[in-house]
N, CA and C atoms as an extended XYZ file, in Angstrom:
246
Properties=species:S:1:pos:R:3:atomname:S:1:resname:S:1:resid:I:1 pbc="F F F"
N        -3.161       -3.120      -55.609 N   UNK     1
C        -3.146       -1.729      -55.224 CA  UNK     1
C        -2.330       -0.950      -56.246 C   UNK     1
N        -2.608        0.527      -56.399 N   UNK     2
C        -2.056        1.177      -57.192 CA  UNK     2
C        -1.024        1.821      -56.116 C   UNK     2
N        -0.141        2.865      -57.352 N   UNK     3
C         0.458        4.223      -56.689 CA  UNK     3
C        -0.440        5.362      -56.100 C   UNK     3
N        -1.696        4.686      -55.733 N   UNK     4
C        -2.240        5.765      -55.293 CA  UNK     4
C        -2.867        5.614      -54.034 C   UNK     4
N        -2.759        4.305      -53.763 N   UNK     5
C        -2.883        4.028      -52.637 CA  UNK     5
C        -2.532        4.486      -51.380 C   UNK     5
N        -2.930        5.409      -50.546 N   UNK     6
C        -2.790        5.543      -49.245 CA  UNK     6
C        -2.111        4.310      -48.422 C   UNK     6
N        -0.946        4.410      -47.843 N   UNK     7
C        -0.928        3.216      -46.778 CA  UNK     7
C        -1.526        2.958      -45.323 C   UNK     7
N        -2.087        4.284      -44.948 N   UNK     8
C        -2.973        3.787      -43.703 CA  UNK     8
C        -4.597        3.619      -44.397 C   UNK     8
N        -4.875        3.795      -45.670 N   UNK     9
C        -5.872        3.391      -45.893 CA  UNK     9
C        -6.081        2.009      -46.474 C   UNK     9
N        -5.249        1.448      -46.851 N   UNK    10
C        -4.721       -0.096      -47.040 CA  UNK    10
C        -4.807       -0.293      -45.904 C   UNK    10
N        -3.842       -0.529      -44.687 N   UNK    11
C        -4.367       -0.675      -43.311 CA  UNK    11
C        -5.364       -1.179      -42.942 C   UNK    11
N        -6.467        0.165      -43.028 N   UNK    12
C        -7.798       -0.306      -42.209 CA  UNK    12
C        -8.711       -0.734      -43.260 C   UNK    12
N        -8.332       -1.113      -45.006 N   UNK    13
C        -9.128       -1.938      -45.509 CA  UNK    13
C        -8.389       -3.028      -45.449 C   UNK    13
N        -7.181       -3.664      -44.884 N   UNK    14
C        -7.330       -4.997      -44.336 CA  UNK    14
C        -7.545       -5.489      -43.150 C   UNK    14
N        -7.737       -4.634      -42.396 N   UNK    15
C        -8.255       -4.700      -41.127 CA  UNK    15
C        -9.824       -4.900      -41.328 C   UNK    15
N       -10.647       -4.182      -41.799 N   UNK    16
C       -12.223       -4.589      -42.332 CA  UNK    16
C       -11.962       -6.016      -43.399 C   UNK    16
N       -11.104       -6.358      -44.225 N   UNK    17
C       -11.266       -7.274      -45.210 CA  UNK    17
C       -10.751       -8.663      -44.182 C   UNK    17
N       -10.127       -8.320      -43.105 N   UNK    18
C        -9.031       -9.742      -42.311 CA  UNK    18
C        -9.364       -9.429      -40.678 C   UNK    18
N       -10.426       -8.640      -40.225 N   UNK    19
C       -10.442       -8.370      -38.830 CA  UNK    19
C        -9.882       -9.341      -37.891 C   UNK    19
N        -9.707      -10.650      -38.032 N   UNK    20
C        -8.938      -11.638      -37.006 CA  UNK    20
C        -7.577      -12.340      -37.199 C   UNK    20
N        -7.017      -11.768      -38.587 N   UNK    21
C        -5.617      -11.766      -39.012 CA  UNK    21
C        -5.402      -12.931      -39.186 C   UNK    21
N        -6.206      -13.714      -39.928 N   UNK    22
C        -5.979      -15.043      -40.294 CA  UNK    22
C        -5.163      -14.915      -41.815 C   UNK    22
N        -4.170      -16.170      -41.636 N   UNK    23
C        -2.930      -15.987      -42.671 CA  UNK    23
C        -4.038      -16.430      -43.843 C   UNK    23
N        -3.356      -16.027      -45.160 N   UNK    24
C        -3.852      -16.481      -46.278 CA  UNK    24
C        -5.064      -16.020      -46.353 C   UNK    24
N        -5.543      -15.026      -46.167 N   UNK    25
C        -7.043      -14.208      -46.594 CA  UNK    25
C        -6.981      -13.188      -47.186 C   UNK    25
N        -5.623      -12.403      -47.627 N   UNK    26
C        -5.517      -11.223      -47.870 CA  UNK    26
C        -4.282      -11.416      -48.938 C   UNK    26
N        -4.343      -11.044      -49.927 N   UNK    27
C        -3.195      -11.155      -51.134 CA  UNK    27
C        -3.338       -9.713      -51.893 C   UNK    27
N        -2.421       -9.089      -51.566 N   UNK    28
C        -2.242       -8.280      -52.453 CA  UNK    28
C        -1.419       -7.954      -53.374 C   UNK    28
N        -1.921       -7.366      -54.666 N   UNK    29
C        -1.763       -7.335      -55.951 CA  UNK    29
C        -1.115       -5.796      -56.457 C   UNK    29
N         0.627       -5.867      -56.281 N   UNK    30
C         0.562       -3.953      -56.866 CA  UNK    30
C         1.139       -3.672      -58.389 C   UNK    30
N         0.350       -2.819      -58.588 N   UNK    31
C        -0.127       -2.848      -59.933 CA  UNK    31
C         0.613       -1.004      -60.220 C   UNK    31
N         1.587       -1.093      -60.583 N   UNK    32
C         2.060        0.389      -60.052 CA  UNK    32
C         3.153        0.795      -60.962 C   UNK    32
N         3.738        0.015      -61.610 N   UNK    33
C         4.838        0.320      -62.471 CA  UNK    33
C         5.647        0.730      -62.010 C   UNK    33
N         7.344        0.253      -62.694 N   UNK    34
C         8.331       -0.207      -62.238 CA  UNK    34
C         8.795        1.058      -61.151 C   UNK    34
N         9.036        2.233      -61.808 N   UNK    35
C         9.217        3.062      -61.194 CA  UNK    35
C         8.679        3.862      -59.788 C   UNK    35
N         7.414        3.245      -59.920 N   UNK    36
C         6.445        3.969      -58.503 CA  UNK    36
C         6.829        2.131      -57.844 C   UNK    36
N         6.911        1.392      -58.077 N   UNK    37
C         7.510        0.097      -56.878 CA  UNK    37
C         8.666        0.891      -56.013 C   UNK    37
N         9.663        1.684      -56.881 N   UNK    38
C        10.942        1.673      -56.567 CA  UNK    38
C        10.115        2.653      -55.207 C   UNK    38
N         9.338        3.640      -55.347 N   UNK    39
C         8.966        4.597      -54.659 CA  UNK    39
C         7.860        4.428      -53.806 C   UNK    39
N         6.869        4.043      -54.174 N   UNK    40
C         5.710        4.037      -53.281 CA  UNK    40
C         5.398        2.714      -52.673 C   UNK    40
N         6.055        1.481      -53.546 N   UNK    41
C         5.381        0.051      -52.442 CA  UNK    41
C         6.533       -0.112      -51.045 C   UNK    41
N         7.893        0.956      -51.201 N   UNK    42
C         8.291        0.150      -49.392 CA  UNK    42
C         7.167        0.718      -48.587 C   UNK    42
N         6.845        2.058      -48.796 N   UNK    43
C         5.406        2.706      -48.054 CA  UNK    43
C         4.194        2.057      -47.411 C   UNK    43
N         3.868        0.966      -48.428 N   UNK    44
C         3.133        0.021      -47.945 CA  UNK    44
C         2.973       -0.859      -47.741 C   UNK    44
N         4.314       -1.271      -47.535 N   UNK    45
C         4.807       -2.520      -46.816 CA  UNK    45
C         5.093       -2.066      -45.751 C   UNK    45
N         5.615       -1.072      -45.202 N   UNK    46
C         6.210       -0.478      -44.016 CA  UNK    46
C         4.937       -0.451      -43.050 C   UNK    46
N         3.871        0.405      -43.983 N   UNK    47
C         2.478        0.343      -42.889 CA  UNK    47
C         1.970       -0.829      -42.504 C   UNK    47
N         1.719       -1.870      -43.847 N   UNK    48
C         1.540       -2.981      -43.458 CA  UNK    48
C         1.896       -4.041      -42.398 C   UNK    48
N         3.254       -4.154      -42.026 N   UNK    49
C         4.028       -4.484      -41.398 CA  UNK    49
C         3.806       -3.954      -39.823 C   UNK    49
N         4.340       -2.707      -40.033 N   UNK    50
C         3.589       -1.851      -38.512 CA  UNK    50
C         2.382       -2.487      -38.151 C   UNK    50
N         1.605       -2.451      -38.559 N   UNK    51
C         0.083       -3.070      -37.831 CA  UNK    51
C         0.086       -4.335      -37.664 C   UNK    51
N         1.614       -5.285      -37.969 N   UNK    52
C         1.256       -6.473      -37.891 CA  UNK    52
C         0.114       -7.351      -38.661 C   UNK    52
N        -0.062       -6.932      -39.474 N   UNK    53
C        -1.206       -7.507      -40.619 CA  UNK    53
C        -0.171       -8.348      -41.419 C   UNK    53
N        -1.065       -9.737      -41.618 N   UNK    54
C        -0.225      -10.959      -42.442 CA  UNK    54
C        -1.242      -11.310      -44.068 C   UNK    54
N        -0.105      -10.360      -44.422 N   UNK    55
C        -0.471      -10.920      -45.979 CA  UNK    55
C         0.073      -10.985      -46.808 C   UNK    55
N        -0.121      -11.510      -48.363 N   UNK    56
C         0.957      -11.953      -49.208 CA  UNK    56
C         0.704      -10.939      -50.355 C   UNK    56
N         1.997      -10.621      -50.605 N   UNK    57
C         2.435       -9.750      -51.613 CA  UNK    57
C         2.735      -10.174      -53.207 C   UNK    57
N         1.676       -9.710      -54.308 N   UNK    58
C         2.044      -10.296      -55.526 CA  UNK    58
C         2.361       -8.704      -56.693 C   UNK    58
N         2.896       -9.378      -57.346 N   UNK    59
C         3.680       -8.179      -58.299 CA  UNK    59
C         2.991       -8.194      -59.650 C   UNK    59
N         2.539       -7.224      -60.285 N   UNK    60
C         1.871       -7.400      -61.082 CA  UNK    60
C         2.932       -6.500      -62.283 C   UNK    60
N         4.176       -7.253      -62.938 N   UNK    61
C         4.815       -6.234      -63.281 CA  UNK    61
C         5.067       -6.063      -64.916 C   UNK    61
N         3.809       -6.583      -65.446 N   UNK    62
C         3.174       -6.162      -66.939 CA  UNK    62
C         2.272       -5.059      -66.275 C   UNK    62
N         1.967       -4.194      -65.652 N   UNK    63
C         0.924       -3.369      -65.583 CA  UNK    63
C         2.087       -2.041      -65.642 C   UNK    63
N         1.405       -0.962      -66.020 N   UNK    64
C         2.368        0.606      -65.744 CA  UNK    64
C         3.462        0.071      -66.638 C   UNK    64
N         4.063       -0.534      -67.345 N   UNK    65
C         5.204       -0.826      -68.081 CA  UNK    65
C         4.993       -0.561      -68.948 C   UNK    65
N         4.280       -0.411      -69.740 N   UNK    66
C         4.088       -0.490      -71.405 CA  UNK    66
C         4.448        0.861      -71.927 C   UNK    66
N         5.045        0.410      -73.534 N   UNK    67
C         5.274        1.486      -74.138 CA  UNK    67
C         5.295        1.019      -75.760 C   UNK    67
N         5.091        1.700      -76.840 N   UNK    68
C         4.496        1.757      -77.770 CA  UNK    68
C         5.523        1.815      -78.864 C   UNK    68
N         5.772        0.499      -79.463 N   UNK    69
C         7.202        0.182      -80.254 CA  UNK    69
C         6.876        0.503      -81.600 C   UNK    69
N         8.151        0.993      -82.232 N   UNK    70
C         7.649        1.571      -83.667 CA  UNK    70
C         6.761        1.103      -84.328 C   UNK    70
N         6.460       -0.149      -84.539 N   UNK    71
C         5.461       -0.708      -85.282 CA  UNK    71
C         4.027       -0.239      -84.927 C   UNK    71
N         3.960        0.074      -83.748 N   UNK    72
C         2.514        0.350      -82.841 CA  UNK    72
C         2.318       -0.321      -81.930 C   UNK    72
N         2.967       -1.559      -81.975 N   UNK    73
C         2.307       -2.561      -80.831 CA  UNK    73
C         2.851       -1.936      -79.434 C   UNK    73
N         1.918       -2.261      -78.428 N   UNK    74
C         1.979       -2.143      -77.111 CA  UNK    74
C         3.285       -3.440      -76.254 C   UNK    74
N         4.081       -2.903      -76.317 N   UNK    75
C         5.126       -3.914      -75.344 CA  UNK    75
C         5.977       -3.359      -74.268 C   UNK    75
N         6.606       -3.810      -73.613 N   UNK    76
C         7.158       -3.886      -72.065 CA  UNK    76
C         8.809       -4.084      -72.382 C   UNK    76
N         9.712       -3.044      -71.565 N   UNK    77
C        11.378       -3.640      -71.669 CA  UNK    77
C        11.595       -4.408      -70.706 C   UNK    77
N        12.259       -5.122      -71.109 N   UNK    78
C        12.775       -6.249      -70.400 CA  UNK    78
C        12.888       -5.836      -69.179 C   UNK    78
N        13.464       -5.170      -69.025 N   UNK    79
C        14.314       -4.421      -67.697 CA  UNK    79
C        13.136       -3.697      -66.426 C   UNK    79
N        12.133       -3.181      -67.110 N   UNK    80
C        11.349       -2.783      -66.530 CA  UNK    80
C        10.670       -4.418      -65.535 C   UNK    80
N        10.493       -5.111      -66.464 N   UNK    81
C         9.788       -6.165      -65.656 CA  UNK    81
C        10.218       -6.941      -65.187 C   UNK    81
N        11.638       -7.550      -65.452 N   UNK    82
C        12.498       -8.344      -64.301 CA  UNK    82
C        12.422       -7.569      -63.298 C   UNK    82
């Protein structure tokens, strides 16, 4: 999921993707950069949680990080991705 994710619309697409809340069917992936984690994923964990929906949370935290080092190349600070 991105930062753009709605959290009651996450919700009821794991509710259509897991309708009988069986563990281990639902993994999600947020893809959001460091700064929108700090801000937008308790949001959807909070909804998540509320509805009692069981699923596993993965961090995708080379995505939204990058930035463009003198040479040109595309790389990530440390700090951002710990």
């Amino acid at each position: 999921v991105s930062d753009k994710m709605d959290p009651n619309d996450l919700v009821k697409l794991i509710e259509i993707l897991n309708p009988q809340n069986k563990p281990g069917r639902i993994t999600i992936i947020c893809r959001m950069g460091a700064e929108n984690m700090r801000v937008k994923l308790p949001h959807l964990v909070r909804a998540v949680r509320r509805a009692g929906q069981i699923v596993t949370w993965v961090s995708d935290p080379m995505h939204g990080n990058t930035i463009k080092a003198p040479c040109g190349l595309k790389t990530r600070p440390f700090d951002a991705i710990l």
